[in-house]
Residue frames relative to the residue before (quaternion, step in Angstrom):
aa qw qx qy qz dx dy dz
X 1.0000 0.0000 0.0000 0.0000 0.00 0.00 0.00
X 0.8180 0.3338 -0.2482 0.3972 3.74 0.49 -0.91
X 0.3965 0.7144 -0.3744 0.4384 3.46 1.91 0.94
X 0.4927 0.6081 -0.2786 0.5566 2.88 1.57 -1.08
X 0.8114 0.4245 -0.2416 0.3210 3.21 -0.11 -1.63
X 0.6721 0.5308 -0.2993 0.4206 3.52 1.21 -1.15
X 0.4156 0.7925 -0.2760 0.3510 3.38 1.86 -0.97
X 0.7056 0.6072 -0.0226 0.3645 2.96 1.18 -2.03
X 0.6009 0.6662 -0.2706 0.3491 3.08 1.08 -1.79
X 0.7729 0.5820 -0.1212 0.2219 2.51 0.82 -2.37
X 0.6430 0.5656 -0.1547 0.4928 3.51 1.66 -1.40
X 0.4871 0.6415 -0.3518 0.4769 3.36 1.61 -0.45
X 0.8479 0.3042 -0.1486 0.4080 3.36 0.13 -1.39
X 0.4042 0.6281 -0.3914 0.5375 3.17 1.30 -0.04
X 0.7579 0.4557 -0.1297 0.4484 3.53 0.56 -1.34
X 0.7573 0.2631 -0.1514 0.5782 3.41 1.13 -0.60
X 0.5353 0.6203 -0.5452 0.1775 3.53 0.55 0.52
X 0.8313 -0.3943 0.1628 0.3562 3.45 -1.33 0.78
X 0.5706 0.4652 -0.3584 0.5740 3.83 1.32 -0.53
X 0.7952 0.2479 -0.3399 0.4367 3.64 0.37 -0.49
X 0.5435 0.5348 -0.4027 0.5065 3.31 0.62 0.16
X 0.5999 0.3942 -0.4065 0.5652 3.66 0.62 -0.94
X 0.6742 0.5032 -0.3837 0.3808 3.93 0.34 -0.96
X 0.6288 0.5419 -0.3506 0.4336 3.71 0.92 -0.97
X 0.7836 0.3895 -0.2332 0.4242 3.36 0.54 -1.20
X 0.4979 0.5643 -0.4873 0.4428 3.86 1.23 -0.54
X 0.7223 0.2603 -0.3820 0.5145 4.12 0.05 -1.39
X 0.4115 0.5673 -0.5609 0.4406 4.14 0.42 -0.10
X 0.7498 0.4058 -0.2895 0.4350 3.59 0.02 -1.74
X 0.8290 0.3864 -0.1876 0.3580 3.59 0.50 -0.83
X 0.2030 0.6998 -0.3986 0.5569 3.53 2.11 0.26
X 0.9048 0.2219 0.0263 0.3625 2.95 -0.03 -1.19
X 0.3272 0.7469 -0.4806 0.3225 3.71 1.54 0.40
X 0.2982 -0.7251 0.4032 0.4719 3.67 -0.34 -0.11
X 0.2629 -0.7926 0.4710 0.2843 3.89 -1.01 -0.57
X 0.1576 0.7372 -0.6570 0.0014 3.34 -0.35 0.43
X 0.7924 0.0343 -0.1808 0.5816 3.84 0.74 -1.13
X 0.7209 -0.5080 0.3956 0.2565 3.47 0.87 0.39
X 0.6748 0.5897 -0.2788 0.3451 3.86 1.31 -0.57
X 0.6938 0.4722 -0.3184 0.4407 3.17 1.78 -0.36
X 0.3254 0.8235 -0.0701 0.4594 3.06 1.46 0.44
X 0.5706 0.3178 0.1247 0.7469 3.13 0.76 -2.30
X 0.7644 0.4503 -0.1273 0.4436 3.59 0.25 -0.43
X 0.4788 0.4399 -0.2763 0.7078 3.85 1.28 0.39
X 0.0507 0.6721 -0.7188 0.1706 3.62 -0.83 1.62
X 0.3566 -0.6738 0.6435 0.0680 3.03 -2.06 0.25
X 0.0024 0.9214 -0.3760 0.0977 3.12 0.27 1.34
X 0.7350 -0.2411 -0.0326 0.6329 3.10 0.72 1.21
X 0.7667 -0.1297 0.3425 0.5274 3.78 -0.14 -0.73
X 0.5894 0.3409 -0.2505 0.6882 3.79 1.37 0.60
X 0.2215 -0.7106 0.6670 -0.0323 3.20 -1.53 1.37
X 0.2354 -0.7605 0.6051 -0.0060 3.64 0.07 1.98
X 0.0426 -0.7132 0.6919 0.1040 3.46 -1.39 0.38
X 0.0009 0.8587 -0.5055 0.0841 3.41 -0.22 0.98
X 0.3961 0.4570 -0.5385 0.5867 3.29 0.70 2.41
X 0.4390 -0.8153 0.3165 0.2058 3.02 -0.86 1.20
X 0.4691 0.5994 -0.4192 0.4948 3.48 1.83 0.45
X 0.3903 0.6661 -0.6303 0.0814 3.48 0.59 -0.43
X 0.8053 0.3574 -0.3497 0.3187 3.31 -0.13 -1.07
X 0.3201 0.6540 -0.4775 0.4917 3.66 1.22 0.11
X 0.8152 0.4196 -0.1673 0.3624 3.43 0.25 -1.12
X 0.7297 0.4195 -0.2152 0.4953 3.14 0.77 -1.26
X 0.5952 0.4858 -0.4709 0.4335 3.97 1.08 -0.41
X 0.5333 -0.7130 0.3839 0.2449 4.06 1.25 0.07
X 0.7522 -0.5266 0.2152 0.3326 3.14 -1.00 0.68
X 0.3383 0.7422 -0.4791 0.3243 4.40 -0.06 0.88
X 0.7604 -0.5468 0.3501 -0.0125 2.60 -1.67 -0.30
X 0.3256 0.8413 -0.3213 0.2881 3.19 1.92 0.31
X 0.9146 0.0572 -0.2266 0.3299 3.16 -1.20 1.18
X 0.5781 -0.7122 0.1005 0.3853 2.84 1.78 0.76
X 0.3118 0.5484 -0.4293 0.6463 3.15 1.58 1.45
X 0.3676 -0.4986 0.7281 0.2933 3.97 -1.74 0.06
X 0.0605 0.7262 -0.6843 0.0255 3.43 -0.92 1.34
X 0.8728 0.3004 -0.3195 0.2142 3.35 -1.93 0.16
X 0.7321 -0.5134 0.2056 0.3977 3.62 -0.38 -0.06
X 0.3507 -0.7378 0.5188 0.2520 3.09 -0.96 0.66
X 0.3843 0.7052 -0.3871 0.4528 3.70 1.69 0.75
X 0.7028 0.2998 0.1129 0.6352 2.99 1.02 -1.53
X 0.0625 0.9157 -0.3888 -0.0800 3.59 0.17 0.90
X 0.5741 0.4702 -0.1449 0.6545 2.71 2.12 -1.06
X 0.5161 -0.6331 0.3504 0.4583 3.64 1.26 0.08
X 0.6099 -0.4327 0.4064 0.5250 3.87 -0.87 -0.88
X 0.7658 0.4012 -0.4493 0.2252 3.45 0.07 -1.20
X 0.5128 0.6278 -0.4130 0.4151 3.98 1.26 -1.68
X 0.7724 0.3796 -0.2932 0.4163 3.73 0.23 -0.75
X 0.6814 0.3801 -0.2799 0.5595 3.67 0.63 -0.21
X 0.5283 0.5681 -0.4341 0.4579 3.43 0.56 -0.17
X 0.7363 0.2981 -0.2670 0.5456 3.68 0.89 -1.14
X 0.2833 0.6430 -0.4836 0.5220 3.99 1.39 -0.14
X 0.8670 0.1143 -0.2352 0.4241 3.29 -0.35 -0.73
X 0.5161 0.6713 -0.3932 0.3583 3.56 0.91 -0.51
X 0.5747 0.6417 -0.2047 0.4649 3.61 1.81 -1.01
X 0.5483 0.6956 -0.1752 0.4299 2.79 1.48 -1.72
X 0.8449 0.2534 -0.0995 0.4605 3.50 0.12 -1.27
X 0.7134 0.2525 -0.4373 0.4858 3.75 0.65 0.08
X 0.4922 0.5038 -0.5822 0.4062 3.97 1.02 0.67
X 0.6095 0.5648 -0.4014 0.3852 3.68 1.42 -1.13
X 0.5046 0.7125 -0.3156 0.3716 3.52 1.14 -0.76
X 0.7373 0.4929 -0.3214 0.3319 3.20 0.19 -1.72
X 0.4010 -0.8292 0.3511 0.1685 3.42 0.72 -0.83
């Protein structure tokens, strides 16, 4: 019995270790980039175990579609922005890797 379980452990952490996680959440983060010219996109790396956005709207985007400063900003792609939705992407991720 505690072969199984150790069996299990072992495929776990394997499954959840910071490269595959960083890797899950990067094509998440970029799932969910919007597109219109494509640069924020082409422009979203994975750098080790960190997701870099290197446009100077990101955070435009990623705060989601509203109302700030008394204008309608960010995308109507990406309403909730990128990160709120990947966050639960991966959050899915690990209690499906779990189930076993």
């Amino acid at each position: 019995m505690s072969g199984e379980i150790n069996r299990r452990l072992d495929q776990l952490q394997i499954l959840l270790s910071d490269r595959t996680l960083a890797r899950v959440g990067f094509e998440s983060f970029r799932k969910y980039t919007p597109i219109r010219t494509g640069n924020a996109k082409r422009n979203t790396k994975l750098n080790g175990t960190q997701i870099q956005t290197d446009y100077p709207y990101a955070r435009v985007l990623d705060e989601g579609r509203g109302y700030r400063d008394g204008q309608m900003r960010g995308s109507t792609q990406a309403p909730k922005g990128m990160s709120e939705p990947t966050i639960q992407d991966v959050t899915d991720y690990i209690k499906n890797q779990s189930k076993g």
